[in-house]
C-alpha positions as CSV (number, residue, x, y, z in Angstrom):
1,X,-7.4,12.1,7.6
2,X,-6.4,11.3,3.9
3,X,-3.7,9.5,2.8
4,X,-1.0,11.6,1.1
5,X,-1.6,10.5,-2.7
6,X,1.9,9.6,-3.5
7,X,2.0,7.1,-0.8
8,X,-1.0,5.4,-2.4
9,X,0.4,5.6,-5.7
10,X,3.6,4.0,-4.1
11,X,1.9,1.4,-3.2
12,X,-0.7,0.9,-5.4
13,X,0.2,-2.0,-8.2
14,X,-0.7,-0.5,-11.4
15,X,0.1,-3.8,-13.5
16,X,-1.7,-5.9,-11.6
17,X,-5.0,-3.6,-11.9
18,X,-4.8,-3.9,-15.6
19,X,-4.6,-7.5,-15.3
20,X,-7.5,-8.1,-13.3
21,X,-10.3,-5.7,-14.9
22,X,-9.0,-6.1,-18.6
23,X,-7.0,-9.3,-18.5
24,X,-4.1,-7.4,-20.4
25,X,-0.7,-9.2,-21.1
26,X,2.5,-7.6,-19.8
27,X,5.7,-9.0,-21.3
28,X,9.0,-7.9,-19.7
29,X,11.6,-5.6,-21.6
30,X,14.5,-3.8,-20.9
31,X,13.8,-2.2,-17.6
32,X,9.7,-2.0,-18.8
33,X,6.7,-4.2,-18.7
34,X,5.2,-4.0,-22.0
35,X,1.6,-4.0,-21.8
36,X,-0.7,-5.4,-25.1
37,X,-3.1,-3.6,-25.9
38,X,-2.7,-0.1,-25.0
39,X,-5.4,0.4,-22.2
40,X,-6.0,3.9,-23.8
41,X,-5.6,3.6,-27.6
42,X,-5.9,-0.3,-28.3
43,X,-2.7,-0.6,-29.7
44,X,-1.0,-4.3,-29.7
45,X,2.4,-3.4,-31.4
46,X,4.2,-2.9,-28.0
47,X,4.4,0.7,-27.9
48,X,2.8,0.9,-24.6
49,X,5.5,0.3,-21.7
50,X,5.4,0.9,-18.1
51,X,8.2,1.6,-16.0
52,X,8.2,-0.2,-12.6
53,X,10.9,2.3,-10.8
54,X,9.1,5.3,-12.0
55,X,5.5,3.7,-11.8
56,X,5.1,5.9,-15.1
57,X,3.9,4.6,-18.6
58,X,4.0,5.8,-21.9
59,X,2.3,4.9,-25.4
60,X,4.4,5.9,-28.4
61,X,1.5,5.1,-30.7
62,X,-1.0,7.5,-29.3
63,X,1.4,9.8,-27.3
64,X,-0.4,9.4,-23.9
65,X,1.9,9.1,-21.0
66,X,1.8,10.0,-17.2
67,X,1.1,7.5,-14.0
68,X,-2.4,5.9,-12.7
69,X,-3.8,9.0,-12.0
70,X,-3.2,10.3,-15.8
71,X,-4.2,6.0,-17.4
72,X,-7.7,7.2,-15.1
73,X,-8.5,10.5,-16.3
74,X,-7.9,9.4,-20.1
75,X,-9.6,5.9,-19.7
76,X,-12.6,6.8,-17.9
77,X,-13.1,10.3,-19.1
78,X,-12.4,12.0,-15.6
79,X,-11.4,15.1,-14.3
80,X,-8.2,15.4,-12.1
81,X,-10.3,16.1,-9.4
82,X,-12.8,12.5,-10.3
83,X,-9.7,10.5,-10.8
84,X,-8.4,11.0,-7.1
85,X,-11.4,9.9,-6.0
86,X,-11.7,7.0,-8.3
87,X,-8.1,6.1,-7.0
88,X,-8.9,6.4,-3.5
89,X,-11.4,4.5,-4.1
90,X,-9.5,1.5,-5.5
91,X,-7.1,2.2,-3.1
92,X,-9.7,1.3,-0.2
93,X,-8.3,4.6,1.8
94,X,-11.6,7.0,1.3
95,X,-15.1,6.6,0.4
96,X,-15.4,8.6,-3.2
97,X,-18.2,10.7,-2.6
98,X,-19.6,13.5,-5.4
99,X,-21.1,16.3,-4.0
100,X,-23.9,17.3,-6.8
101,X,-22.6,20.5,-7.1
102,X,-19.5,19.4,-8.6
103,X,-21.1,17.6,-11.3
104,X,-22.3,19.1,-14.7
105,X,-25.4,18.3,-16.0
106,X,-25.7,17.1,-19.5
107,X,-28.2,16.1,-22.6
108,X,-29.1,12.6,-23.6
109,X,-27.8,12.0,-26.5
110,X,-30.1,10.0,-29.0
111,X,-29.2,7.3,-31.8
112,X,-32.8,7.6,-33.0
113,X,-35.1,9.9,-30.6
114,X,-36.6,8.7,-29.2
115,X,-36.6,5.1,-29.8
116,X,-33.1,4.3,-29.0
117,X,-30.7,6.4,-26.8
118,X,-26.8,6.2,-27.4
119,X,-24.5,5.1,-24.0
120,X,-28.0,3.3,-22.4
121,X,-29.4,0.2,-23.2
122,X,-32.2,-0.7,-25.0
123,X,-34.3,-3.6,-25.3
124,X,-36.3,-5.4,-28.2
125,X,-38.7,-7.5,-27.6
126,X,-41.0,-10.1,-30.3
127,X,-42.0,-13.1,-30.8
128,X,-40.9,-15.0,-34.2
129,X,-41.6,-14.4,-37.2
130,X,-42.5,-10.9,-36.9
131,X,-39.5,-9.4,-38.4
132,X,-37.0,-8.2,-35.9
133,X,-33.9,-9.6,-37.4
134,X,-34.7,-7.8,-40.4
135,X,-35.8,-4.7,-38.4
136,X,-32.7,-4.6,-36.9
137,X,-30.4,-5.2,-39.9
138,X,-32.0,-1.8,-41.0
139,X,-30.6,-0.2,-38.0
140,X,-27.5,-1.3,-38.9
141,X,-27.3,-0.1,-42.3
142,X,-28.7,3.1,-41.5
143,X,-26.0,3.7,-39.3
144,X,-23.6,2.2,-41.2
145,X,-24.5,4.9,-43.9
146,X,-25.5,7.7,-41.9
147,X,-29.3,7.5,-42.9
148,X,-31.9,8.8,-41.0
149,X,-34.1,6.9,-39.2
150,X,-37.7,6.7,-40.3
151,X,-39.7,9.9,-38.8
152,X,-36.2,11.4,-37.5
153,X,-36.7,14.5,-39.6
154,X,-33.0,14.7,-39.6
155,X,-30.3,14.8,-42.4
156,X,-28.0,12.4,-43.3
157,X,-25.3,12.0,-40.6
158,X,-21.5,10.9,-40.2
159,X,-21.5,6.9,-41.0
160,X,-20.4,5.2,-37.9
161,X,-19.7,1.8,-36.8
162,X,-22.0,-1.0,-36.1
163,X,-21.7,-4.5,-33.9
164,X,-23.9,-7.3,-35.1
165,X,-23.5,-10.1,-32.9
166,X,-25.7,-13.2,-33.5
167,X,-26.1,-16.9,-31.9
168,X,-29.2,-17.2,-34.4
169,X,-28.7,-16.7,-37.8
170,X,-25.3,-17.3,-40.0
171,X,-23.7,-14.2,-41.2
172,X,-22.6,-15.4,-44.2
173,X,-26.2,-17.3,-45.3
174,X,-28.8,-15.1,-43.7
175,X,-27.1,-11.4,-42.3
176,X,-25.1,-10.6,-44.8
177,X,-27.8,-11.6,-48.0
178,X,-30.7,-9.7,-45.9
179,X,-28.5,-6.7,-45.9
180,X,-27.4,-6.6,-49.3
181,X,-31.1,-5.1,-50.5
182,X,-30.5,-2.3,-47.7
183,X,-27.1,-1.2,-49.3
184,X,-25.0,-0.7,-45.8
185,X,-21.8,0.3,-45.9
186,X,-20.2,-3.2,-45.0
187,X,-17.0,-1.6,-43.6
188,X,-18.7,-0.1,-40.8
189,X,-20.8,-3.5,-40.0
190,X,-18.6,-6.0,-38.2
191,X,-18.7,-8.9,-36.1
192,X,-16.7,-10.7,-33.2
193,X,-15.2,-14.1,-34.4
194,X,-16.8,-16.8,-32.1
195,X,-15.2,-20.1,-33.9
196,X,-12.3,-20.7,-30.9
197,X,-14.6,-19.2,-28.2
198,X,-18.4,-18.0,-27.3
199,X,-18.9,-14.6,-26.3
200,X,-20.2,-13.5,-23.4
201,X,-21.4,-10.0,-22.2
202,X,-18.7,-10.5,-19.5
203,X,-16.1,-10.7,-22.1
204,X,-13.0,-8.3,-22.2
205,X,-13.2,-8.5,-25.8
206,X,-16.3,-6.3,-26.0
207,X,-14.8,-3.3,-24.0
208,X,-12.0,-3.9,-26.4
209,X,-14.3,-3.5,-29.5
210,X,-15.5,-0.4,-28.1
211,X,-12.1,1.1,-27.4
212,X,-10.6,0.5,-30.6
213,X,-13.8,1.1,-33.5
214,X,-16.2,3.0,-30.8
215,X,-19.3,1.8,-32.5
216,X,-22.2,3.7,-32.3
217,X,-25.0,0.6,-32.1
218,X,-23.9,-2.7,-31.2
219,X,-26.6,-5.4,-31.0
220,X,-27.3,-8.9,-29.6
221,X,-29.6,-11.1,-31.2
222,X,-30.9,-13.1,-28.3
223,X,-30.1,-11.3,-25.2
224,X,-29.8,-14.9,-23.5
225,X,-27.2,-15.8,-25.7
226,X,-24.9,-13.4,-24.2
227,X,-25.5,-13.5,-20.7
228,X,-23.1,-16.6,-19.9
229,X,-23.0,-20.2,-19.1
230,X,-23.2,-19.4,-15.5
231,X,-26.4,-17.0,-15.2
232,X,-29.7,-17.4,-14.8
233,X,-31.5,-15.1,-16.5
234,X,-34.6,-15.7,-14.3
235,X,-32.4,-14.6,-11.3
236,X,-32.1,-10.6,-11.0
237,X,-28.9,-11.3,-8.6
238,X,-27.6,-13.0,-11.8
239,X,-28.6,-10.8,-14.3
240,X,-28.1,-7.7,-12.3
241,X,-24.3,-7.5,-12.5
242,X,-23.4,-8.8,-15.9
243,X,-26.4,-5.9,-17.0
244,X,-24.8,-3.0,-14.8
245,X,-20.9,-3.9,-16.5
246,X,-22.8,-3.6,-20.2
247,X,-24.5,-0.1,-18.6
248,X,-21.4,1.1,-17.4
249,X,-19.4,0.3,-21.0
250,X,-21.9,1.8,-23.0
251,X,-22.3,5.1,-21.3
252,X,-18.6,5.1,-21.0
253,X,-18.2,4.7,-25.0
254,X,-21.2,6.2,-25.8
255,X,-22.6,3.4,-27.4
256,X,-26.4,2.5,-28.2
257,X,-26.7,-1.2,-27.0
258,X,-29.9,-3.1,-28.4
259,X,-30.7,-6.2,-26.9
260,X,-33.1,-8.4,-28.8
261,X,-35.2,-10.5,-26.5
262,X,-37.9,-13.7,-27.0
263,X,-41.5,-12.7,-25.5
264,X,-42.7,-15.2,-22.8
265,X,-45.8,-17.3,-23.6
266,X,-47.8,-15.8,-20.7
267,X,-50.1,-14.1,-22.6
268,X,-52.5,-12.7,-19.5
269,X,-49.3,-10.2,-19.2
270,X,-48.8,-6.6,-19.8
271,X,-46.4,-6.2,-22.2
272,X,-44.0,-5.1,-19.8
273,X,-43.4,-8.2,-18.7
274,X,-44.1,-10.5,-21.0
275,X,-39.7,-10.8,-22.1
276,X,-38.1,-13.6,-21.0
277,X,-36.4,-13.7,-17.8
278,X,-35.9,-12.0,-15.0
279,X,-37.8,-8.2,-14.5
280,X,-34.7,-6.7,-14.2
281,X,-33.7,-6.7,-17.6
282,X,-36.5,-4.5,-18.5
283,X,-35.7,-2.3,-15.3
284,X,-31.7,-2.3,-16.0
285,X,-33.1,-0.9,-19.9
286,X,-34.0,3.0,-20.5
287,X,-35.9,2.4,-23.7
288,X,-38.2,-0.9,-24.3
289,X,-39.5,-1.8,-27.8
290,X,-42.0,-4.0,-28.6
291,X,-42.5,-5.7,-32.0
292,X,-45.7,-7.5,-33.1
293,X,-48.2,-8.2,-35.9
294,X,-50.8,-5.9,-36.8
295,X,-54.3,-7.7,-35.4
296,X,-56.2,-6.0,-38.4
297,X,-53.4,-7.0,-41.2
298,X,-50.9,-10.1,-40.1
299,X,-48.9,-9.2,-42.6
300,X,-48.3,-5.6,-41.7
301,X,-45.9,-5.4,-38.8
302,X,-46.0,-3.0,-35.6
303,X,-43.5,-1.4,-33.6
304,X,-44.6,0.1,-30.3
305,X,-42.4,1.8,-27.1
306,X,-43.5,0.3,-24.5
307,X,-41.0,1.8,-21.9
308,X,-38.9,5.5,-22.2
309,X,-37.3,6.6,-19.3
310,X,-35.4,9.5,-20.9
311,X,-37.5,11.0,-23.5
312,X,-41.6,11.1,-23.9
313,X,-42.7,7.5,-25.7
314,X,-42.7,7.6,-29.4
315,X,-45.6,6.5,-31.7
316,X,-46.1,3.2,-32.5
317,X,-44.5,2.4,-36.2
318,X,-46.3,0.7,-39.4
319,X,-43.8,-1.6,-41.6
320,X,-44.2,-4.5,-43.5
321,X,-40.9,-6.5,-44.6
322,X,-39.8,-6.6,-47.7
323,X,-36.5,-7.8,-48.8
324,X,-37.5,-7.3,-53.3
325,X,-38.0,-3.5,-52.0
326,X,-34.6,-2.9,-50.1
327,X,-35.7,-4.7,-46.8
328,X,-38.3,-2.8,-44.9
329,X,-41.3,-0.3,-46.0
330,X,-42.2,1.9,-43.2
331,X,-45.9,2.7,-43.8
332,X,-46.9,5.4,-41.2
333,X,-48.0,5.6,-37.1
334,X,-50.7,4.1,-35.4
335,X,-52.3,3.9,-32.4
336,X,-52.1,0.5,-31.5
337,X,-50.4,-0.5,-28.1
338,X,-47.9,-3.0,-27.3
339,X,-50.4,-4.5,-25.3
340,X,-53.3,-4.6,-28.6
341,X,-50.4,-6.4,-30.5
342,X,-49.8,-8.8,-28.1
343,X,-53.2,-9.9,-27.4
344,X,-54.4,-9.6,-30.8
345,X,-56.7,-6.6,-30.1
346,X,-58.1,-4.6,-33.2
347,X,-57.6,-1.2,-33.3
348,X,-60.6,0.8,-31.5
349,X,-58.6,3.8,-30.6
350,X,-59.4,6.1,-33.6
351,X,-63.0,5.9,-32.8
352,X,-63.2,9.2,-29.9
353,X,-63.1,8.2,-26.1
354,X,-66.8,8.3,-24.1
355,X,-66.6,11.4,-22.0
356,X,-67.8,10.7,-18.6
357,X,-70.7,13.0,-18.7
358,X,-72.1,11.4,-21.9
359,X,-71.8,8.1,-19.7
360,X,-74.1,9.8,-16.8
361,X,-76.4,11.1,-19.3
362,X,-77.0,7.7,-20.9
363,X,-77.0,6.0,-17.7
364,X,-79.6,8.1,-16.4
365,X,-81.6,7.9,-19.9
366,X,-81.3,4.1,-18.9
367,X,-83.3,4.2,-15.7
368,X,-86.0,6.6,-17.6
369,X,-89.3,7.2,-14.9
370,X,-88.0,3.9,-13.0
371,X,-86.6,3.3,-10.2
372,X,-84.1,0.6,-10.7
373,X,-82.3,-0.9,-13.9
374,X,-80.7,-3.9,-14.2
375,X,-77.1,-5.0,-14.0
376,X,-77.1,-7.1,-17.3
377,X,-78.3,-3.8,-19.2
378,X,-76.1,-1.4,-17.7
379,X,-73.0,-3.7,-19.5
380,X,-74.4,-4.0,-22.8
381,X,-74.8,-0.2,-22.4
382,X,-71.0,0.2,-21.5
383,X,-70.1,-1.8,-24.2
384,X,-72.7,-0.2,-26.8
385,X,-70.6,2.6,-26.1
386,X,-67.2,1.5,-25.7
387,X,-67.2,2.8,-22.1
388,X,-65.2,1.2,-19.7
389,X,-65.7,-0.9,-16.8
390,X,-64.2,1.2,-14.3
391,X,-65.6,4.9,-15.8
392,X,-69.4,3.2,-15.0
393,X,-68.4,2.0,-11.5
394,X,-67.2,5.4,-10.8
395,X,-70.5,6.6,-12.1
396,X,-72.4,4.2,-9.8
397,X,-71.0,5.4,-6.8
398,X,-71.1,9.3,-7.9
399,X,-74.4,9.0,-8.4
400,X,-75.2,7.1,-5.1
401,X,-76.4,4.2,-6.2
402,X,-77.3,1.2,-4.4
403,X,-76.9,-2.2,-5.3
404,X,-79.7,-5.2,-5.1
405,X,-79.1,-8.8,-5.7
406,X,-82.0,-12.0,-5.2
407,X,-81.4,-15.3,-6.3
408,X,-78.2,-17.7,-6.3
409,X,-76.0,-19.2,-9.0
410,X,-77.4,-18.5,-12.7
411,X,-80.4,-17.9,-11.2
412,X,-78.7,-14.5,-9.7
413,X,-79.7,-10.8,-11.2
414,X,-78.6,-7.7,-9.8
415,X,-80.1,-4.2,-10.2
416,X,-78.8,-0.4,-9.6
417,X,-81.4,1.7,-7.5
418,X,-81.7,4.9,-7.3
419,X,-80.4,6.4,-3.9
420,X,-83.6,7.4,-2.6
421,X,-85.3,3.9,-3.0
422,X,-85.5,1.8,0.2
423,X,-84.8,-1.7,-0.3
424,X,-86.7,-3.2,2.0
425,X,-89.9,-1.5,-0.1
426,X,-88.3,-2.4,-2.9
427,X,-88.1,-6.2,-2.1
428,X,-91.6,-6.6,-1.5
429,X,-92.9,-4.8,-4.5
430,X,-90.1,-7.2,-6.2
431,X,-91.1,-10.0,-4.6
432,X,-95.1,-9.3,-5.0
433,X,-94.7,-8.8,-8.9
434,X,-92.7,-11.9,-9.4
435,X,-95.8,-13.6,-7.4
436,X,-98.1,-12.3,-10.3
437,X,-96.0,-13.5,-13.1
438,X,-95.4,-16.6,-11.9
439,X,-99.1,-17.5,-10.9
């Protein structure tokens, strides 16, 4: 049986909660604990008091007021019904459980669809040189402005606020003068001061940021930066955690999160996982990015989606940077992969795919009146046509046929036979005519 509620909220120390998931200062006062900042509007004048006897607080600067069940609802964007269960919860007297019923469905909402969703997080992966600082400056100013994103199709918005938090660059050398050519709105850009202490993504101060200016983007340039002293960002219990809080914050605020990421030099590797770290970070994002050179011009950069979880994946992005010409020229779509920029492979998609029935017919052309075609000439077939590997397996065992091998080491050659052949008949006609040729 549940606990009656006002027992729990009897019991239940209010102050002490703030402390130890924001780290908020109480000061005493009067018959009040005054509480900097406001856990619902930010404020740090000392408007927001709580009354011990009562176990009932009130914010003069934002007018909220009401007890833990009221700080829930407003904080963590609950129902009445959601914010028992939440307080249960922290009460350790019930198991908060959400039938599906009860909860409305709702739309994802996008930053830039559908590159970047807003409240998930989104990774950005390159290796350097290859313009992702500058790439993401852009994404700044656009939103700093309200301008649409390149291939949006959609009109100028409201200009919202931007973090830009780098261990990389200096803002006042490099950020700020790579901007300037993009014309931002500089009020809505803005940084968290790191000169008496290095920020983590574990820090209260970035919930605080995103209670008080609810920025629309924030970005960290590298991801490893961020992640603390303390983690291993090759270890997915590590990373796991500090990755969930950053979730949790940014679907709470409904804030895009980009984190910018250093590739891995194992080049064998999908593009998936070729970020640094642990494979959890790109499991933990919703949207994955991948920025590379163009293999056919160097100096023309490509950015492709590798991973989209919420929306269908987006075409992969022409740009070359160009700070004389306001930063970065987008120069159309392509076809090219994540995984052809990261291996260096030119662009063979535009030429149309080999149909599997032109690949029997030329396979069968191959063989002619014969019986039997060698191995060596069924690949330079395959790659005459651009046919793959696995589509002329396929074909081979569709078709029935068998395989023949003589000889060891380089010495070895393999044929395809037809399926009515018999090997055995075939071995010693094979092995009379290479009698003859050799006598």
């Amino acid at each position: 049986m549940k606990t009656d509620i006002n027992k729990l909220k009897e019991s239940f120390d209010f102050l002490q909660y703030l402390q130890e998931r924001y780290g908020f200062k109480t000061a005493a006062e009067g018959g009040a604990q005054v509480i900097r900042p406001c856990p619902i509007c930010g404020c740090e004048d000392g408007s927001c008091k709580y009354f011990t006897d009562s176990r009932y607080f009130i914010c003069h600067n934002c007018g909220t007021s009401g007890d833990v069940l009221t700080y829930l609802q407003k904080a963590d964007r609950l129902s009445e019904r959601q914010a028992e269960e939440r307080f249960r919860k922290l009460c350790a007297d019930d198991i908060a459980i959400t039938a599906l019923s009860d909860i409305e469905s709702t739309q994802t909402e996008w930053l830039w669809y559908p590159y970047i969703p807003r409240g998930k997080i989104t990774l950005l992966t390159a290796d350097p040189g290859t313009g992702k600082t500058f790439f993401c400056l852009y994404l700044a100013a656009a939103v700093s402005c309200g301008r649409p994103f390149y291939g949006s199709g959609m009109p100028y918005t409201e200009p919202q606020r931007v973090l830009y938090q780098t261990a990389e660059d200096g803002i006042a050398d490099t950020i700020k003068p790579r901007l300037e050519p993009m014309q931002p709105n500089f009020g809505n850009i803005m940084v968290i001061s790191e000169d008496q202490s290095q920020l983590s993504l574990s820090d209260e101060r970035i919930e605080r940021i995103m209670r008080r200016y609810r920025p629309a983007l924030m970005i960290f340039d590298p991801l490893q930066a961020y992640l603390g002293a303390d983690v291993d960002m090759h270890r997915a219990n590590e990373v796991r955690p500090v990755l969930s809080h950053i979730s949790h914050l940014a679907e709470k605020y409904r804030c895009a999160v980009v984190f910018i990421m250093h590739n891995s030099k194992m080049s064998q590797n999908q593009a998936l996982y070729r970020a640094l770290g642990s494979i959890d970070i790109p499991a933990v994002a919703r949207s994955m990015l991948v920025m590379g050179k163009n293999p056919e011009n160097p100096s023309q950069k490509v950015l492709c989606h590798e991973k989209s979880s919420l929306a269908r994946h987006g075409q992969s992005i022409l740009f070359e940077v160009a700070p004389e010409r306001g930063g970065i020229l987008f120069q159309g779509f392509t076809h090219l992969t994540a995984d052809d920029v990261l291996s260096g492979r030119r662009e063979t998609r535009e030429k149309p795919s080999v149909t599997k029935d032109a690949a029997r017919e030329a396979l069968l052309k191959l063989f002619g009146e014969g019986e039997s075609v060698e191995l060596s000439a069924v690949k330079e077939l395959m790659e005459e046509m651009g046919c793959s590997r696995r589509t002329m397996y396929n074909l081979k065992r569709e078709l029935e046929l068998q395989n023949f091998s003589v000889g060891f080491a380089d010495d070895k050659k393999t044929y395809w036979l037809l399926p009515e052949v018999d090997k055995n008949e075939f071995n010693k006609r094979f092995e009379t005519a290479n009698k003859s040729a050799h006598s």
